[in-house]
C-alpha atoms as an extended CHARMM CRD file, in Angstrom:
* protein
*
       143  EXT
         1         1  UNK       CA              0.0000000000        0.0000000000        0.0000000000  PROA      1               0.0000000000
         2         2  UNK       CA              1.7210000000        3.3840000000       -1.1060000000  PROA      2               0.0000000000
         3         3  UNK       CA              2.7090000000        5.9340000000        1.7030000000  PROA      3               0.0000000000
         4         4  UNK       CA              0.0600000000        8.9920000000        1.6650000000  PROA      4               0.0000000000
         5         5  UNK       CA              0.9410000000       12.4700000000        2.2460000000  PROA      5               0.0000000000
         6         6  UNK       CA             -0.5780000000       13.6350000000        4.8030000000  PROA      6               0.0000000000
         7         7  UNK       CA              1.4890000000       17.2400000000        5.1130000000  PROA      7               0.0000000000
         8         8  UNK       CA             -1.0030000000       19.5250000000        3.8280000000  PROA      8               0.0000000000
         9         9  UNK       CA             -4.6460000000       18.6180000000        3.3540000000  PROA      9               0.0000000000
        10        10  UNK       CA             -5.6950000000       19.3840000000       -0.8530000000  PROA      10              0.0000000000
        11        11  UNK       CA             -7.9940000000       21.5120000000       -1.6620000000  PROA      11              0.0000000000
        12        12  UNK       CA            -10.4670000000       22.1600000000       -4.7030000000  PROA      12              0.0000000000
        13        13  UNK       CA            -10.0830000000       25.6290000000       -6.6870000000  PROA      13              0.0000000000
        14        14  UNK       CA            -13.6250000000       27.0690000000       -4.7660000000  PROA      14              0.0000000000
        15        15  UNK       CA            -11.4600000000       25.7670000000       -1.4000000000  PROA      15              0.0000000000
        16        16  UNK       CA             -8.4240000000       27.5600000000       -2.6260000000  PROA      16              0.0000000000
        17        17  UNK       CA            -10.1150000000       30.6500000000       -3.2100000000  PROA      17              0.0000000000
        18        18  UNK       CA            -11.9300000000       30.7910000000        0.0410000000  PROA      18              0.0000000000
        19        19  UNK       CA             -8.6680000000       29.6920000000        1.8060000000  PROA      19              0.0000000000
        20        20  UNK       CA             -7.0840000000       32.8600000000        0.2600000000  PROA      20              0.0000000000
        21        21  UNK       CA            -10.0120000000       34.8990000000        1.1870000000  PROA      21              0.0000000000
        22        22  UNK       CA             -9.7360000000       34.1130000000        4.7860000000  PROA      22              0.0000000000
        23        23  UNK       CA             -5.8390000000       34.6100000000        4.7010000000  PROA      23              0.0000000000
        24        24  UNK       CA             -6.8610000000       37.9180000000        3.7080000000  PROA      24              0.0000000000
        25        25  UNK       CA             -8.9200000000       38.8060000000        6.1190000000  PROA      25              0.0000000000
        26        26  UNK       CA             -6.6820000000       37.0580000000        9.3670000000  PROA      26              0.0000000000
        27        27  UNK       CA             -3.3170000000       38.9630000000        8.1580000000  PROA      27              0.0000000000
        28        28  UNK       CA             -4.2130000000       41.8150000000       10.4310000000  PROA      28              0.0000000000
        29        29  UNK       CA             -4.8810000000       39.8560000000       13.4010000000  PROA      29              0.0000000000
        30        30  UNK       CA             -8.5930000000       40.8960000000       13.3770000000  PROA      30              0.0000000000
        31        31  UNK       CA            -11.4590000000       39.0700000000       11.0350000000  PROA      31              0.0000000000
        32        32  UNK       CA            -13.8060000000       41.8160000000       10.6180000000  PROA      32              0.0000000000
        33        33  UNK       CA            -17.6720000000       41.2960000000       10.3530000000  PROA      33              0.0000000000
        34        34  UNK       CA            -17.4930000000       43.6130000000        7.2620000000  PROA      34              0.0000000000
        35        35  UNK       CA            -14.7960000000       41.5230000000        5.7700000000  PROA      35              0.0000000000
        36        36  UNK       CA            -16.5150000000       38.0060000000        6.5210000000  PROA      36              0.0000000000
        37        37  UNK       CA            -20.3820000000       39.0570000000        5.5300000000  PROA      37              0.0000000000
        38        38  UNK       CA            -17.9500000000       39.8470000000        1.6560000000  PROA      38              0.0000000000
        39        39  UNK       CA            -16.7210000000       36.4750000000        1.8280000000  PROA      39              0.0000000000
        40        40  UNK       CA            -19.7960000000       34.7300000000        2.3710000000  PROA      40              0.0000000000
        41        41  UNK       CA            -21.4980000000       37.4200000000       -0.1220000000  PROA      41              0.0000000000
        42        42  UNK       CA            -19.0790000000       36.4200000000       -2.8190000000  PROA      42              0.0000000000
        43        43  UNK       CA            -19.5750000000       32.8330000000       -1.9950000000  PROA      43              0.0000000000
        44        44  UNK       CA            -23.1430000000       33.3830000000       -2.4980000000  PROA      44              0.0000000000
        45        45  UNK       CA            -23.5110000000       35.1540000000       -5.3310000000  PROA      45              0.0000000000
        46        46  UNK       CA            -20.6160000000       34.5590000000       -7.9730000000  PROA      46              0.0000000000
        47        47  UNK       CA            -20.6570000000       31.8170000000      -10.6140000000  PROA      47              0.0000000000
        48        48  UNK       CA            -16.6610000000       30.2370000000       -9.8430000000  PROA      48              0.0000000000
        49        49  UNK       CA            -18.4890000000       29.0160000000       -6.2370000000  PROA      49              0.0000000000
        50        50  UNK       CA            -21.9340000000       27.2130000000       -7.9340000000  PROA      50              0.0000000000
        51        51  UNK       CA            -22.1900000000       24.2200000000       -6.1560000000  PROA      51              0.0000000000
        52        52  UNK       CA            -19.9410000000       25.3040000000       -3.4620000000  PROA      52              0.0000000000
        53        53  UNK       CA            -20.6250000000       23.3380000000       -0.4290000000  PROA      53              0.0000000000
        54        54  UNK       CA            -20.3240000000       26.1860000000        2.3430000000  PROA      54              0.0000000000
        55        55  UNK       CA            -20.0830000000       23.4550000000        5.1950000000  PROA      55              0.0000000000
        56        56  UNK       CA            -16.7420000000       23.6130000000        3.9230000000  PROA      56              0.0000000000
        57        57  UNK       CA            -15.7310000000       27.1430000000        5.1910000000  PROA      57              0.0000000000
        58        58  UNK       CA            -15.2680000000       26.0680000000        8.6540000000  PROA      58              0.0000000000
        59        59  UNK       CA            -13.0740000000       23.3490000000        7.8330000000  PROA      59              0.0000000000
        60        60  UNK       CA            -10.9900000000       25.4810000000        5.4100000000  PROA      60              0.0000000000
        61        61  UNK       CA            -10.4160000000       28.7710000000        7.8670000000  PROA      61              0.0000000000
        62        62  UNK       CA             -9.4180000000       26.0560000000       10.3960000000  PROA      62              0.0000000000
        63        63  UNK       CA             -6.4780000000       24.7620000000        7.6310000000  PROA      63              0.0000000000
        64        64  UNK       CA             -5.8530000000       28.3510000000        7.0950000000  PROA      64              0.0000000000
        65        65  UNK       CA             -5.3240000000       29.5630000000       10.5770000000  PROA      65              0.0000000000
        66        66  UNK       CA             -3.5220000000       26.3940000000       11.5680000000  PROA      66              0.0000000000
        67        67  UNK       CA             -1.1070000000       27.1880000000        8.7840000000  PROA      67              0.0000000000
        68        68  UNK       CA             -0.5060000000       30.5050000000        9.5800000000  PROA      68              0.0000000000
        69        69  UNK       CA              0.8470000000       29.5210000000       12.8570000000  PROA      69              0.0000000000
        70        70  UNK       CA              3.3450000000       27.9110000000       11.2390000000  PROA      70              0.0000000000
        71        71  UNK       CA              7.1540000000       29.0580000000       10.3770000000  PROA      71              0.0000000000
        72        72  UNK       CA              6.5770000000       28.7310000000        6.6700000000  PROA      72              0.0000000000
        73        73  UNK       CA              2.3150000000       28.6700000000        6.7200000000  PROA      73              0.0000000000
        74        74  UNK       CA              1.6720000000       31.0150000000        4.2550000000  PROA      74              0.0000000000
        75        75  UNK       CA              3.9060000000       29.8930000000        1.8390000000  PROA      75              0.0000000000
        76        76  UNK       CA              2.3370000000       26.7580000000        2.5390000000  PROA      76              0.0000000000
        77        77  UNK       CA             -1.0390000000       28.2060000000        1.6180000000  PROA      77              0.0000000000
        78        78  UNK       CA             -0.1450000000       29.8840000000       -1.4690000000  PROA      78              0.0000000000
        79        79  UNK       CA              1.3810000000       25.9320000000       -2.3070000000  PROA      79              0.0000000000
        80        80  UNK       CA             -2.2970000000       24.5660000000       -1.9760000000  PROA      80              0.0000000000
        81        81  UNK       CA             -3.5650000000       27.3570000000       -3.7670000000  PROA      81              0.0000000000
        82        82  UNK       CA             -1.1250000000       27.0140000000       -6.7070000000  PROA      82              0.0000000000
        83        83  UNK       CA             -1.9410000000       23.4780000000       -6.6270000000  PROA      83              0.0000000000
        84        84  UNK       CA             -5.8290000000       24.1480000000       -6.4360000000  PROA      84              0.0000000000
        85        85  UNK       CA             -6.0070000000       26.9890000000       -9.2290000000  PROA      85              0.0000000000
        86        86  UNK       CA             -5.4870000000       26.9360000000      -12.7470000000  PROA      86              0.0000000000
        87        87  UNK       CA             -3.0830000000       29.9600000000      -13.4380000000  PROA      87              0.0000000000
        88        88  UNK       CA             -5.8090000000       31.6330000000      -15.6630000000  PROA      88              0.0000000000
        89        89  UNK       CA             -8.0940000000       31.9710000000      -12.2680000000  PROA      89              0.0000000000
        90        90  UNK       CA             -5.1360000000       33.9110000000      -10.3200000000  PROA      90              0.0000000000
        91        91  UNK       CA             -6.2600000000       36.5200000000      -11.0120000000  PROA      91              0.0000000000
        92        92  UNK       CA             -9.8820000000       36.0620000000      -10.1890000000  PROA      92              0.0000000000
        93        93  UNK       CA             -7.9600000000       35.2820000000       -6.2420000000  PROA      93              0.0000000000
        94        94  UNK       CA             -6.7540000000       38.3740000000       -6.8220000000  PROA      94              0.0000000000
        95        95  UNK       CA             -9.4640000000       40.5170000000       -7.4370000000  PROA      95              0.0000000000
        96        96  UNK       CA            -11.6450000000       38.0530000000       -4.9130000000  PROA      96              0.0000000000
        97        97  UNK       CA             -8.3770000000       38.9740000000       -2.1670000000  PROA      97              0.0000000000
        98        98  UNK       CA             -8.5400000000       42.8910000000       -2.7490000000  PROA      98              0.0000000000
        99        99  UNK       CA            -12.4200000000       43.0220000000       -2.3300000000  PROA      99              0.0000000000
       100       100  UNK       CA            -11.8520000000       41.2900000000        0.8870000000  PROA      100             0.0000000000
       101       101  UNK       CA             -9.4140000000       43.6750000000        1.7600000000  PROA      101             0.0000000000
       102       102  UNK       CA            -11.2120000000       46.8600000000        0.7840000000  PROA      102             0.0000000000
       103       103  UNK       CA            -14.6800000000       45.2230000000        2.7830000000  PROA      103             0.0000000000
       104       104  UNK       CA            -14.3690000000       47.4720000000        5.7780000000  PROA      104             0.0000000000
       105       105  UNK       CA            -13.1310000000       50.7530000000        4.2160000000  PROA      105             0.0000000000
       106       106  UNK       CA             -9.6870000000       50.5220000000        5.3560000000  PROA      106             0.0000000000
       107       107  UNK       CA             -6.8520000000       48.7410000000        3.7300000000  PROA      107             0.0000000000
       108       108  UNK       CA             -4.2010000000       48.0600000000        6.7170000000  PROA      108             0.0000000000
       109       109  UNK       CA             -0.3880000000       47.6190000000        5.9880000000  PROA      109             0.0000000000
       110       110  UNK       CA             -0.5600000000       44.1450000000        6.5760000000  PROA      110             0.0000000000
       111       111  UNK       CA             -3.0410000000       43.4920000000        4.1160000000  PROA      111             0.0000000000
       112       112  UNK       CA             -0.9830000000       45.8580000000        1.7250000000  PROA      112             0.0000000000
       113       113  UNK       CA              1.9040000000       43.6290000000        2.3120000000  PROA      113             0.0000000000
       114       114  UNK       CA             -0.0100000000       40.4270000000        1.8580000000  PROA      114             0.0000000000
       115       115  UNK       CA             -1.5250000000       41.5580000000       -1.3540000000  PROA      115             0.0000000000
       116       116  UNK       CA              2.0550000000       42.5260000000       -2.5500000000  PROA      116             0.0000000000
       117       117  UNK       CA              3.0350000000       38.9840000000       -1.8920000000  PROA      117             0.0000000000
       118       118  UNK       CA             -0.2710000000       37.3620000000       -3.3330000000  PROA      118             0.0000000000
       119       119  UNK       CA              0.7870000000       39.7420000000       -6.5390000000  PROA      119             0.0000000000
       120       120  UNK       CA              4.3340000000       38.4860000000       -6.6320000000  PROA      120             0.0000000000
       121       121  UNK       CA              3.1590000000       34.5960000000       -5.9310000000  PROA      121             0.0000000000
       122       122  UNK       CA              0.8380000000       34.3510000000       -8.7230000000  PROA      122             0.0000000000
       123       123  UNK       CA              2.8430000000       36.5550000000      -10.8190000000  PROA      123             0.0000000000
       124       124  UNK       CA             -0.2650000000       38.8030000000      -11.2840000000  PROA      124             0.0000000000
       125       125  UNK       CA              0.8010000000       41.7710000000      -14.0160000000  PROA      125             0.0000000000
       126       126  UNK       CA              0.8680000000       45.1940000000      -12.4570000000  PROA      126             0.0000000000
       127       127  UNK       CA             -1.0490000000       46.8430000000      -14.7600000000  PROA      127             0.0000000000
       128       128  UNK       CA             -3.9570000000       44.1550000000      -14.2880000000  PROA      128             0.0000000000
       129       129  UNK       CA             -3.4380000000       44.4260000000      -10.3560000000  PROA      129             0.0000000000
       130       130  UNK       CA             -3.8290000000       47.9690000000      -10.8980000000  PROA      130             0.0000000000
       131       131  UNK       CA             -6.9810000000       47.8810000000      -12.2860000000  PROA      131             0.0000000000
       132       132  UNK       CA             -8.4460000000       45.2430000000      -10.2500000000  PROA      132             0.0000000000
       133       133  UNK       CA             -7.2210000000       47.3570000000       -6.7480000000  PROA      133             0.0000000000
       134       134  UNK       CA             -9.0480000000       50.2050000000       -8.5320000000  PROA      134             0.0000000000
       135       135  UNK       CA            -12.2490000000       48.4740000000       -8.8180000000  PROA      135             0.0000000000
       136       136  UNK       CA            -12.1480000000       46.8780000000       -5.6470000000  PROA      136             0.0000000000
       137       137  UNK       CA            -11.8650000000       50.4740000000       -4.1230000000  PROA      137             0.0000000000
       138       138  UNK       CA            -14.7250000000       51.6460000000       -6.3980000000  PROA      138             0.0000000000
       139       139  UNK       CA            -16.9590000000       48.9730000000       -4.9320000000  PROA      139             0.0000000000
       140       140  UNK       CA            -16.3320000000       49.3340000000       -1.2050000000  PROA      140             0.0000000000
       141       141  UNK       CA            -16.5310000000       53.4150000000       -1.1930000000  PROA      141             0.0000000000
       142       142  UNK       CA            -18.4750000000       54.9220000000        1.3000000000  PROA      142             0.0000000000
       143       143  UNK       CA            -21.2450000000       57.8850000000        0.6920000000  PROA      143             0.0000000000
């Protein structure tokens, strides 16, 4: 019988995305009802999570936070991602990533810096992560 991994649980690209969502919102130390009522929003409502089982989310923050208390966790999550995601949808966990950082109005450094690294990970084009930061900012502006 062959040897299973068992270092890091896979993940299916709706799991992924939701595991980078939450990585989003835990990188300032605070999950924000503003930033978790987007998550479950875009969960709800866009066409990549049809058939999303949302049972799931629990399971998937749990991976996510366990990781992060790792040495090397987040590179460890952007692994499963990678593994998770065709490269065409990076950018759709980019643009999924900023709108969970813009949820609450404020964009904090650590989020800055983890959207930096999300860019550089998935080799996201600057020009393209332009745009997407600027329509994530259009759609979380306050009257």
């Amino acid at each position: 019988m062959p040897a299973q991994d068992t270092s890091s649980p896979s993940m299916s690209g709706q799991d992924a995305l939701v595991a980078l969502m939450i990585t989003v919102s835990a990188s300032d130390a605070t999950i924000r009802t503003s930033e978790l009522l987007t998550i479950q929003s875009i969960v709800n409502h866009l066409p990549i999570f049809a058939g999303f089982d949302e049972d799931r989310m629990e399971a998937i923050a749990q991976t996510v936070f366990d990781l992060l208390e790792e040495e090397d966790g987040l590179d460890a999550i952007f692994g499963l991602i990678r593994d998770a995601l065709p490269d065409t949808h990076f950018e759709t966990a980019y643009a999924l990533a900023c709108d969970v950082a813009a949820a609450d109005g404020t964009v904090f450094q650590t989020e800055l810096e983890l959207l930096r690294e999300i860019r550089y990970e998935f080799e996201i084009d600057p020009l393209h992560a332009a745009a997407i930061e600027r329509g994530a900012r259009a759609r979380h502006l306050k009257l």
